[in-house]
N, C-alpha and C positions, 0 to 999 in steps of 0.2 A: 724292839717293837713287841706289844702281847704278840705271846701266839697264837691266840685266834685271828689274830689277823693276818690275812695275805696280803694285801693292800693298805695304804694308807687310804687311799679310796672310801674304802669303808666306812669310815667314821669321818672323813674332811676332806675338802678337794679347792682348787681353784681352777675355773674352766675361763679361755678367753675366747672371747667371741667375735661375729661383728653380725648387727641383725640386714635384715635382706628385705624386707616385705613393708612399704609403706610409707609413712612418714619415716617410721624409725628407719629406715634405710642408710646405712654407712655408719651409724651410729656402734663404736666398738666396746666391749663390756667384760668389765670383769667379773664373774659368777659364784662368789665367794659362801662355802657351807661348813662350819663347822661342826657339825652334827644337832644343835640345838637351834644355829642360827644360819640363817641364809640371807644376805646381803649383797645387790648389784650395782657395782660401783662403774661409774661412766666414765673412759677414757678418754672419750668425746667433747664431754664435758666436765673437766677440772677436777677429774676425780670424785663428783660429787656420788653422792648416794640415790640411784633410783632409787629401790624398792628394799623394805627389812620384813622377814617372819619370822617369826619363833616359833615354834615347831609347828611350820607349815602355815601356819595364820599368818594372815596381812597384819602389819602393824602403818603401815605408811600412808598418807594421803596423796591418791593420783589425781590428778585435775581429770576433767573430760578431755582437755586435749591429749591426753597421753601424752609418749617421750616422740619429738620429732629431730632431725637433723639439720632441717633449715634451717636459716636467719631469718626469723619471721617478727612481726610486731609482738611486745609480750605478752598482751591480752590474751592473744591465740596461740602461743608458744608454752607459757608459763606450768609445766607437768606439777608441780608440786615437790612430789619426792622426797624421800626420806630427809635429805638434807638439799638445799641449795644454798651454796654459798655467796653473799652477795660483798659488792665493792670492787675494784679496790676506790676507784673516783667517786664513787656516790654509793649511797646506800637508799632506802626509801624511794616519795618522789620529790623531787627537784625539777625545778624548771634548766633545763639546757641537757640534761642528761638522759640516759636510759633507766627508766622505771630497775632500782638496785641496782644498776649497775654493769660491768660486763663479765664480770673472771667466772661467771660461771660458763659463760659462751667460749671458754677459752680451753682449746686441746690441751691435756696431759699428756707428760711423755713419761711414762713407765719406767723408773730404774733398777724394781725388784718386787718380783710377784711369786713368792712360793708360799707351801704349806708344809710344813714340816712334824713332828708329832708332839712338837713345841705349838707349834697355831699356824693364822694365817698372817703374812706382813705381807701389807701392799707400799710402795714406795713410790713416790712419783712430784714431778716438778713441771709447774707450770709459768713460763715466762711470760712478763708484763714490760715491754720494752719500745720505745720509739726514737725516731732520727732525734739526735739533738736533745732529747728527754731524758725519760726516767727508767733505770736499769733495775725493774724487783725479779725478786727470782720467789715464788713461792711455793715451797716443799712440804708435801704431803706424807704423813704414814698414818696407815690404816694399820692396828693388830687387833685377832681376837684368841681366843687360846683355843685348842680343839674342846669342844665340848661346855664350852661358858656360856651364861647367856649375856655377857655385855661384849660390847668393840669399844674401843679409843681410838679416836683420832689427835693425832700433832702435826698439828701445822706449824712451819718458820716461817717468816715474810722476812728476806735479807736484801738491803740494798749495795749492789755492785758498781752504783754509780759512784762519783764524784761530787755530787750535789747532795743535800738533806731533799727528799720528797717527802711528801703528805699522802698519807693514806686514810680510808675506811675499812671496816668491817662487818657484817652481818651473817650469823650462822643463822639459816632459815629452818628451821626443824619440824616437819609436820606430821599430824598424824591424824590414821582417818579411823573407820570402819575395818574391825567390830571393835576395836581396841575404844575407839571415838564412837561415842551413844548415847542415848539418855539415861541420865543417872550418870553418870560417871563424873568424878569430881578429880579439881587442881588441889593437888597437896606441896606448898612449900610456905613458908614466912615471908611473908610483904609489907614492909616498914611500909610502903606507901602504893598504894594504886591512882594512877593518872587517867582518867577517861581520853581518848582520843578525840570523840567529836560526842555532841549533844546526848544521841542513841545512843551511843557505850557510856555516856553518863548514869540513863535512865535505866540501863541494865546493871550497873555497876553492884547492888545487892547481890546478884546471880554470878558474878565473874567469875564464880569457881565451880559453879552447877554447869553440866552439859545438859542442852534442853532437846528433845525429839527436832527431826530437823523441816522447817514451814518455805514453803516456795517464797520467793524474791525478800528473803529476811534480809538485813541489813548486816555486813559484818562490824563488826567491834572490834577495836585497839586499846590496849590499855599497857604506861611507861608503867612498870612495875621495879622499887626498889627493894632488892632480894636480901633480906636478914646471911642469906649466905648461898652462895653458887650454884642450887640444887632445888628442883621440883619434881613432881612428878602426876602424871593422869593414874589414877584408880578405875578400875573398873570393877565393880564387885558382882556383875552379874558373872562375866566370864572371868571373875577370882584372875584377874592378871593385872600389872603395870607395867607402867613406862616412867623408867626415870633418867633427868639427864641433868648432868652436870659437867661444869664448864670452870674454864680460869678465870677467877671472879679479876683480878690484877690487870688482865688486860685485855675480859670483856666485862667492864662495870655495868655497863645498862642491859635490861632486860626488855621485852616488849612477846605481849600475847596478843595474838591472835587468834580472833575466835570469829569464824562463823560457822551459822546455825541453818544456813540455808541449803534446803534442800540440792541434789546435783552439784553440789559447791560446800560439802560438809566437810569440814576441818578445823584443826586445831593447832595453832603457829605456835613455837617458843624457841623464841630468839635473842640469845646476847649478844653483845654488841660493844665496839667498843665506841660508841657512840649515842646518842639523842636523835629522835628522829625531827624532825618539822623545824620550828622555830630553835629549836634546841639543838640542831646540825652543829658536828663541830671534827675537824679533821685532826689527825696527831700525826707528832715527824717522826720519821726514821732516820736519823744520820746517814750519812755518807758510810759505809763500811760496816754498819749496826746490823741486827737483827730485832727481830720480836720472837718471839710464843705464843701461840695458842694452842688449846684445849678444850677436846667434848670428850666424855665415855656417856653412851646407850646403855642402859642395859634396861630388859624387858624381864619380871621375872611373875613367878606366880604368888599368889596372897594366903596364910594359911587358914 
């Protein structure tokens, strides 16, 4: 280790938590800093991503409901957060299921959480299992290296069963204020943009401008096919981005989300390894198979 250091502390840490006060009550957290980047990943919840900064700036979009521990309807539950992972049985909405789905409502169980002067590795596995059903096991790793400004995630989806099941998936990626503002523009390649409904048609010239944010605007969806893996938010007032990229192999579809409405301001980018609406469509796992997936974040500044 330098020798100005006495601690690894110093410059990186992982703190594990569990919060006490509120909604978020029982809700338990891993507190992940590598000196550039501070990221809170939910045990709670699948390992997903509350909250990202980079040096101390919010990069993430929090709903008004903030993070709670209930099983509640998801209108009133729904935090946002740096990542919400949606599937494995549905993605989107669907009639018969839970609006995305459930694995993000579903506890991680932690296999390895250190920091070392190598980075931070969070490990962890989340099981999807029922009588007579379907045996998935889906494994998580979070790294970032001390002092980087991007993270990776790897996910596996392995099935332990006996039978082929079907799955979905949707990486929910959001981001808010100040990173998310007016002026700030989507930079990647899009062979093709799909309006979702009427409104996201009539905006569809703007789909890459962020607009100042107007009380009960309307959100907009738009299927975007990606020239290749990787987009990112500009912001050029506060000279910073956001870029992510993903495993284009086994999430082909893209889908942005954008709303502009005030108390409700965010910006979704989400692959998928699926079509959302009429275009729903499930893939198998064998019996004994695996999958792969892949995000890396990284937020950096503009010269």
């Amino acid at each position: 280790m330098d020798g100005r250091i006495s601690n690894l502390m110093q410059v990186a840490s992982v703190r594990r938590y569990e919060m006490t006060e509120g909604k978020e009550r029982g809700l338990r957290v891993l507190d992940c800093d590598n000196g550039k980047l501070r990221f809170l990943l939910s045990e709670s919840k699948a390992l997903d991503m509350m909250q990202l900064y980079h040096e101390g700036q919010n990069v993430s979009f929090i709903s008004k409901n903030g993070f709670t521990f209930r099983e509640i309807p998801f209108a009133s539950r729904f935090e946002g957060g740096m990542l919400y992972t949606c599937g494995l049985e549905s993605v989107g909405a669907r009639e018969g299921y839970e609006l995305h789905g459930t694995h993000h409502n579903a506890p991680a169980r932690v296999t390895r959480a250190e920091c070392t002067k190598e980075g931070i590795s969070i490990e962890a596995e989340i099981a999807e299992s029922e009588l007579f059903g379907r045996n998935l096991i889906f494994k998580r790793r979070v790294f970032s290296a001390v002092g980087s400004d991007s993270l990776e995630i790897s996910d596996t989806l392995e099935n332990r069963g006996a039978c082929d099941e079907r799955y979905c998936l949707l990486y929910h990626v959001n981001i808010g204020y100040p990173l998310l503002d007016e002026g700030a523009k989507l930079v990647g390649e899009a062979e093709s943009a799909v309006p979702r409904t009427e409104w996201a048609q009539k905006h569809l010239a703007l789909r890459e401008k962020m607009s100042a944010p107007e009380p009960g605007k309307e959100e907009m969806c738009y299927f975007l096919k990606m020239k290749e893996p990787k987009i990112s938010l500009v912001n050029e007032r506060i000279k910073k981005a956001f870029t992510l990229e993903w495993s284009g192999d086994t999430l082909p579809h893209f889908v942005e989300w954008k709303s502009m409405a005030a108390g409700d301001y965010a910006l979704g980018l989400e692959p998928a390894t699926t079509e959302l609406d009429g275009g729903f469509a499930y893939r198998t796992l064998r019996a004994g198979e695996s999958v792969r997936f892949s995000l890396r974040m990284r937020v950096h500044g503009l010269i």
